[in-house]
C-alpha positions in Angstrom: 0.0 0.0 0.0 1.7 3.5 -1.0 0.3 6.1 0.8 1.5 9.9 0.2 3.8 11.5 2.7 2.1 14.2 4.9 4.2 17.3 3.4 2.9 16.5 -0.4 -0.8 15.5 1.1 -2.1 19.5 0.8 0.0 20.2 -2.2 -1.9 17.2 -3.7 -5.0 18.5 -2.9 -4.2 21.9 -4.5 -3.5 20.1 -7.1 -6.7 18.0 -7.6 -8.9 21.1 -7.1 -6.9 23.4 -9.1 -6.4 21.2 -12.5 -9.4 19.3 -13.4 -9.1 15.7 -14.0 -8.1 16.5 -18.0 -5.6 18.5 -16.8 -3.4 15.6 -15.0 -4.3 13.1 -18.3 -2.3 13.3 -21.4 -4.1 16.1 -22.7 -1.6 19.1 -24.0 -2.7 22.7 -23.8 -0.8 24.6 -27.1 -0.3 28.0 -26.9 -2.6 30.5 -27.9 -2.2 34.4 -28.5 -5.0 36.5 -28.7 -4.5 39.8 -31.3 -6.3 42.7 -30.1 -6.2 46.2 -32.1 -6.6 49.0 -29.5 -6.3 51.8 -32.2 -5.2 52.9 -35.5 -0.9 51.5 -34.2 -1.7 49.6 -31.0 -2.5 46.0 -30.7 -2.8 44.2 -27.6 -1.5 40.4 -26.9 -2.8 38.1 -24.8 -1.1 35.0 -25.0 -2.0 31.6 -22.9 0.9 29.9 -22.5 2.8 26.4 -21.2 4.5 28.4 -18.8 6.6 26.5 -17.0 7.9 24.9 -20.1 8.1 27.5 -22.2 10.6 29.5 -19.1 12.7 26.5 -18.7 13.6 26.5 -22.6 14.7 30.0 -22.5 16.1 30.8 -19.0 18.1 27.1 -18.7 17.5 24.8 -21.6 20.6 23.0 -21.1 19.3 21.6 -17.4 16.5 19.0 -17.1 12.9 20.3 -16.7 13.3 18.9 -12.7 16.2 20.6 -11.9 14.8 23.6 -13.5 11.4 23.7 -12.0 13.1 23.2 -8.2 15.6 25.7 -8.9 13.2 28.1 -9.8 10.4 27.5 -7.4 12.7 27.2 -4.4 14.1 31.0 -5.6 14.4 34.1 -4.0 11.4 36.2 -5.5 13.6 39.1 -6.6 15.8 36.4 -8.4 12.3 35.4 -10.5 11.5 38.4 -10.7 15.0 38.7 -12.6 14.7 35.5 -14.7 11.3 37.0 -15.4 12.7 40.2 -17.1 15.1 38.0 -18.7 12.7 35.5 -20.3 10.2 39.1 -21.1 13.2 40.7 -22.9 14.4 37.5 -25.1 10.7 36.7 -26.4 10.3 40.7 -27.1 13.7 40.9 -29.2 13.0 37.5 -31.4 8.7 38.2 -31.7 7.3 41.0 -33.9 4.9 42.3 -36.5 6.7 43.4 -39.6 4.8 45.9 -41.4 4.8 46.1 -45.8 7.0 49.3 -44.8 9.7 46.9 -43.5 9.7 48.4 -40.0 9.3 46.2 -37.1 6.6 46.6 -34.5 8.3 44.6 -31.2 5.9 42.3 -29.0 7.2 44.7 -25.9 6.3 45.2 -21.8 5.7 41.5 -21.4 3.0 41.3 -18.5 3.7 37.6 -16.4 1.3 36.3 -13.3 2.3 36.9 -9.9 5.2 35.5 -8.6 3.4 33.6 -6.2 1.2 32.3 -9.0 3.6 31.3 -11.1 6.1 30.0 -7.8 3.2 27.8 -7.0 2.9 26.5 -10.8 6.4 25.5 -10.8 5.7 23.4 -7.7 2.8 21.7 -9.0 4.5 21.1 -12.2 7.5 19.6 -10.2 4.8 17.4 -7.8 3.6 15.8 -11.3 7.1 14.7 -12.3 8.1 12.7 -9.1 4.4 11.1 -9.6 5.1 7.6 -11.2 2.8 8.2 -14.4 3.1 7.5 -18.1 1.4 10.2 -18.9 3.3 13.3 -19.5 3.0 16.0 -16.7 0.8 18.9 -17.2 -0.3 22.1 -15.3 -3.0 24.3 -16.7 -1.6 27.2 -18.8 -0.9 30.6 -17.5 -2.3 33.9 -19.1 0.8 36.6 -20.2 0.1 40.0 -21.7 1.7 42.0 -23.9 2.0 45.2 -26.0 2.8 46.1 -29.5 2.9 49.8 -30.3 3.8 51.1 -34.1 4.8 54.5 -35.2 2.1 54.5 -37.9 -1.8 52.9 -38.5 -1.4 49.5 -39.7 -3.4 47.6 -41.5 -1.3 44.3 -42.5 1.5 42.9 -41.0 3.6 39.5 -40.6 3.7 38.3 -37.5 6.8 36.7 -36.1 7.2 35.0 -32.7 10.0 32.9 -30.3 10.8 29.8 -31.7 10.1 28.7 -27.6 6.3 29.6 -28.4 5.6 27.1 -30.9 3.6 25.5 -31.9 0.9 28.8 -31.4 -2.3 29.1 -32.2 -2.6 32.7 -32.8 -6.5 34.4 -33.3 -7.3 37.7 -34.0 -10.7 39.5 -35.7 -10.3 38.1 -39.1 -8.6 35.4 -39.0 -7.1 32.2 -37.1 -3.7 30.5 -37.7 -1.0 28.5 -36.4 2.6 29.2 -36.3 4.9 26.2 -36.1 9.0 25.6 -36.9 7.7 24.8 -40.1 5.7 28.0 -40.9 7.5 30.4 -38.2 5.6 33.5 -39.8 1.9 34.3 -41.4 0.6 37.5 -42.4 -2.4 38.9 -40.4 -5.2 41.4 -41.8 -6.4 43.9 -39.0 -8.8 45.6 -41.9 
């Protein structure tokens, strides 16, 4: 008979009450962004994302997901708060709309959940891999925000994103799309 240790019993029943049952099978969550014109040059993302994945490819993708996710939730908040800006500024440099004038519009002032909110992400997430499964871990995704701001009106544009974000399914008003390694750009209509 295994019965769970007494530290993991209320992080287990977090867990149970916070993911519904499709959340601990083998069901994957892709990311999703959410285009939102505010404006004749502002646009407004909204991105639902695999969090705790999608940080340990870009802060430490040379360390195991484990050793990642207890680094990270065991941190010092202003050291998240730090890996935070980190992971903000290197999906804002390498994700853009590129207008027909050639100028890029950044994906900028990337807008994560609390720290304690995430913190307590990367310890369920870390719970789910020392449970002997085989089915892949999964926590429920986490909602980011972000800003785009151009210089002009625009009414086309390519949109380009971190390789770390794909696959996405990106919709917007007038149209839905995915953007994968294979088809890393697409252009979107906001007319």
């Amino acid at each position: 008979m295994t019965v769970t240790p007494r530290p993991w019993r209320p992080w287990l029943l977090v867990l149970l009450l916070a993911c519904p049952p499709w959340a601990l099978a083998a069901d994957v969550h892709y990311n999703q962004m959410h285009i939102q014109r505010e404006g004749a040059n502002k646009f407004a993302f909204s991105l639902s994302l695999n969090l705790t994945h999608l940080l340990h490819q870009v802060l430490a993708p040379q360390s195991s997901l484990a050793d990642f996710l207890k680094t990270y939730s065991d941190a010092p908040d202003k050291v998240l708060q730090n890996a935070l800006a980190k992971a903000g500024s290197e999906l804002g440099q390498k994700s853009f709309l590129v207008l027909p004038t050639g100028a890029k519009v950044g994906i900028r002032d990337w807008q994560f959940p609390p720290l304690a909110a995430l913190r307590e992400s990367l310890k369920a997430h870390a719970f789910l891999l020392e449970i002997p499964s085989t089915t892949p871990a999964h926590v429920p995704p986490m909602l980011v925000q972000a800003q785009g701001h151009s210089k002009t009106p625009v009414g086309r544009a390519q949109l380009q994103v971190h390789k770390v974000l794909h696959p996405l399914w990106v919709v917007q008003p007038h149209d839905q799309l995915w953007l994968t390694e294979q088809i890393p750009l697409a252009i979107v209509n906001f007319e």
